[in-house]
C-alpha positions in Angstrom: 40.0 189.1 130.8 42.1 186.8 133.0 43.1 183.2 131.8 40.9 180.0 132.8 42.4 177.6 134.9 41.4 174.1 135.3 42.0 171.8 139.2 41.7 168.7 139.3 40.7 166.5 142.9 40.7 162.4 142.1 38.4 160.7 144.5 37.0 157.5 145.2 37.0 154.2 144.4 37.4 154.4 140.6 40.0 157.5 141.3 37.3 159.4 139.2 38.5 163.3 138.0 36.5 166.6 139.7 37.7 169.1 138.1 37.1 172.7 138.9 37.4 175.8 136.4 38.1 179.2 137.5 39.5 182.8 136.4 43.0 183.3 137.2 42.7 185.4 140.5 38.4 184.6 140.1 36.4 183.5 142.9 33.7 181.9 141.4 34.2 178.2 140.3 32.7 175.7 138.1 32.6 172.0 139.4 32.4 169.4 136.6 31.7 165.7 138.2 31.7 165.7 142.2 32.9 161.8 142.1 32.8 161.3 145.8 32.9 162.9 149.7 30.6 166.2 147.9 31.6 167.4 151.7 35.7 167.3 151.2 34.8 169.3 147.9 33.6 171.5 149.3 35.6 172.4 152.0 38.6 172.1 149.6 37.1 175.0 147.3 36.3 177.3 150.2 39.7 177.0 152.2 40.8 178.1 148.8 38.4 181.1 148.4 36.3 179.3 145.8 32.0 179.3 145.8 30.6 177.3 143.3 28.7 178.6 140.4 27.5 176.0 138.6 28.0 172.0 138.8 28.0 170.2 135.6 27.8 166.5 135.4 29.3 164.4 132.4 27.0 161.5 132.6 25.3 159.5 135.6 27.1 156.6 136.8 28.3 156.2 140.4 31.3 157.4 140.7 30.8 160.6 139.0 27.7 161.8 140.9 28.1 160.1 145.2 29.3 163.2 145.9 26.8 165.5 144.1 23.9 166.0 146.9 26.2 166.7 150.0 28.1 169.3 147.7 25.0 170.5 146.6 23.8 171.2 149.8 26.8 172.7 151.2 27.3 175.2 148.7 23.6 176.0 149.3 23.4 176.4 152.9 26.8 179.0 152.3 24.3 180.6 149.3 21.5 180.9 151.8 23.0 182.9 154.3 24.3 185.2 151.6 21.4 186.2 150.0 22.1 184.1 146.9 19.8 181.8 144.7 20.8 177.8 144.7 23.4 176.8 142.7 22.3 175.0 139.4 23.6 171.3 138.4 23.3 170.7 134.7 23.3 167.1 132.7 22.1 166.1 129.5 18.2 165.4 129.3 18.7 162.2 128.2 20.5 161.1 131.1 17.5 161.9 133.4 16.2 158.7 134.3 19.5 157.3 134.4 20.3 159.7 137.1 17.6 158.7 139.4 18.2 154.8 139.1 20.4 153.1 141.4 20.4 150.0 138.8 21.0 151.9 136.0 23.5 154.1 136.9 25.2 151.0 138.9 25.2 152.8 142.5 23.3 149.6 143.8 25.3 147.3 143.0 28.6 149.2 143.7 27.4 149.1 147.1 25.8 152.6 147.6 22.3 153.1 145.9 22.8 156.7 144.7 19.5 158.3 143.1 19.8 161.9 142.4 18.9 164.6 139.9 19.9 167.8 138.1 18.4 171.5 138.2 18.7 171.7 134.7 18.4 169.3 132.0 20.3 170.5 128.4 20.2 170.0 125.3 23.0 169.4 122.6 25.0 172.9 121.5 23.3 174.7 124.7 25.4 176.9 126.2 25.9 177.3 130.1 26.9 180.8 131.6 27.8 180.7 135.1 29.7 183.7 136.6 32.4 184.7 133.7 32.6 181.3 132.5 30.8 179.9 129.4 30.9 176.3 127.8 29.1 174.8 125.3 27.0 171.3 125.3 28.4 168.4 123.2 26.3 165.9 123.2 28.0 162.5 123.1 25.9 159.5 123.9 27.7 156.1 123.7 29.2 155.5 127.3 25.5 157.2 128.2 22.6 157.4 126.1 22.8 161.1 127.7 26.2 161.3 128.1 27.9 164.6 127.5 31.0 166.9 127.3 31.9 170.6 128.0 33.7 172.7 126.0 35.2 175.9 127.1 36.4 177.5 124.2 37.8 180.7 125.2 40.3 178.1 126.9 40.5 175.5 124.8 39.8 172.8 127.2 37.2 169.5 126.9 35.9 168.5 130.1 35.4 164.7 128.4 34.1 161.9 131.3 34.1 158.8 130.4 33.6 160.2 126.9 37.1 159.6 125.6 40.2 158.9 127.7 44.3 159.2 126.9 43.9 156.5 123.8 41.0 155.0 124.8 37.1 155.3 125.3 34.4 154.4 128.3 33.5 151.2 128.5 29.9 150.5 127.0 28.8 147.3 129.0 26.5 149.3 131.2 22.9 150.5 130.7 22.1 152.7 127.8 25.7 151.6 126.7 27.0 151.6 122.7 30.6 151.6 121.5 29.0 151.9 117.9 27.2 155.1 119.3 30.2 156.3 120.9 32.7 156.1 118.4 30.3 158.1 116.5 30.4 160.6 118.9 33.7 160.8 119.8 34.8 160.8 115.5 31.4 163.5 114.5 30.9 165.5 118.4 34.6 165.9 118.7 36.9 165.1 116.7 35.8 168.3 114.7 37.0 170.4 117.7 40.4 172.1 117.0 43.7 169.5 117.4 45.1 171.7 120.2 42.3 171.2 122.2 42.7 169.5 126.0 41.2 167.0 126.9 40.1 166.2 130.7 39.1 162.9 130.8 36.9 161.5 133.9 39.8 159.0 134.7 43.6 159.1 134.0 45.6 161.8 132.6 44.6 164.4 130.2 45.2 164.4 126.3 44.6 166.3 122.8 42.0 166.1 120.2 45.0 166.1 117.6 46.7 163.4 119.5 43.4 161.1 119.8 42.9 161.8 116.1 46.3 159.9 115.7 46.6 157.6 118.2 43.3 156.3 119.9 43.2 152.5 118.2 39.3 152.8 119.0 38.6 155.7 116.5 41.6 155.9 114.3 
């Protein structure tokens, strides 16, 4: 089976990652994170032969879901007129209510009052399917209470948001916040994962679980 590539688009005003997941040669496509302009998304994937399969979202705040409903309704107008079912958006249960509150997930006062929602809420160590691509639910509440990551482990890749960064964490000063949580998360939820995984952050450049291990000063 072909190899499983990872794109990356940074958008909007906290240059927050959307990242994309596809088979070598594949036309199907996973979002993870539609940060901003859901439109630009997805006219970005379809000039490049993409549809989307799936959307998965990390955790709830602003800047990782502005652009979630106009890509969601792109992709399903272009699903419509094919024939095809909607496209699903996952998050973590716990994140629900977070989702649909501009005050808690800090769209209102960034200037934007964002209040949205997923398809399908998921539970810790579910696994997704879309298309030929599979990833498994981590759990990893600290940045969110329902903060989560993705883990494709065919490829070896961590699709983190604000989760963990390049030797750092999210911050924790929001609502449902915890760094005490989070460090537990990110040392029980991950750190377990093999050292050679990769690590796509929500912001900045990507890392390894082996180097984290070694080198984040929050969880050392």
């Amino acid at each position: 089976m072909a190899e499983i590539k990872i794109g990356r688009m940074v958008l909007g005003v906290c240059q927050t990652n959307c990242y994309f997941l596809y088979r070598e040669g594949g036309k199907e496509c996973i979002v993870a994170d539609p940060a901003d302009q859901g439109v630009n998304i997805y006219r970005a994937l379809q000039k490049n032969g993409f549809h989307v399969a799936a959307i998965l979202l990390t955790h709830g705040h602003f800047d990782h879901i502005w652009g979630l409903d106009a890509l969601r309704d792109a992709v399903n107008a272009e699903r419509e007129g094919d024939g095809e079912d909607p496209v699903k958006v996952y998050a973590c249960e716990a994140e629900r209510e977070l989702l649909k509150s501009p005050g808690m997930n800090v769209s209102e006062q960034a200037g934007r009052a964002c209040s949205t929602y997923a398809d399908v809420y998921v539970m810790d160590g579910q696994v997704i399917q879309a298309a030929d691509l599979c990833c498994q639910v981590i759990a990893t509440p600290g940045h969110t209470a329902g903060g989560c990551c993705y883990y494709f482990e065919e490829a070896g890749f961590l699709v983190a948001g604000d989760t963990l960064f390049a030797e750092s964490v999210g911050r924790t000063d929001f609502p449902t916040g915890s760094m005490g949580t989070l460090v537990r998360s990110i040392r029980e939820k991950l750190f377990v994962l093999p050292e050679e995984t990769k690590v796509y952050p929500g912001h900045g450049e990507s890392t390894t679980i082996g180097h984290e291990k070694k080198y984040n000063p929050f969880c050392v």
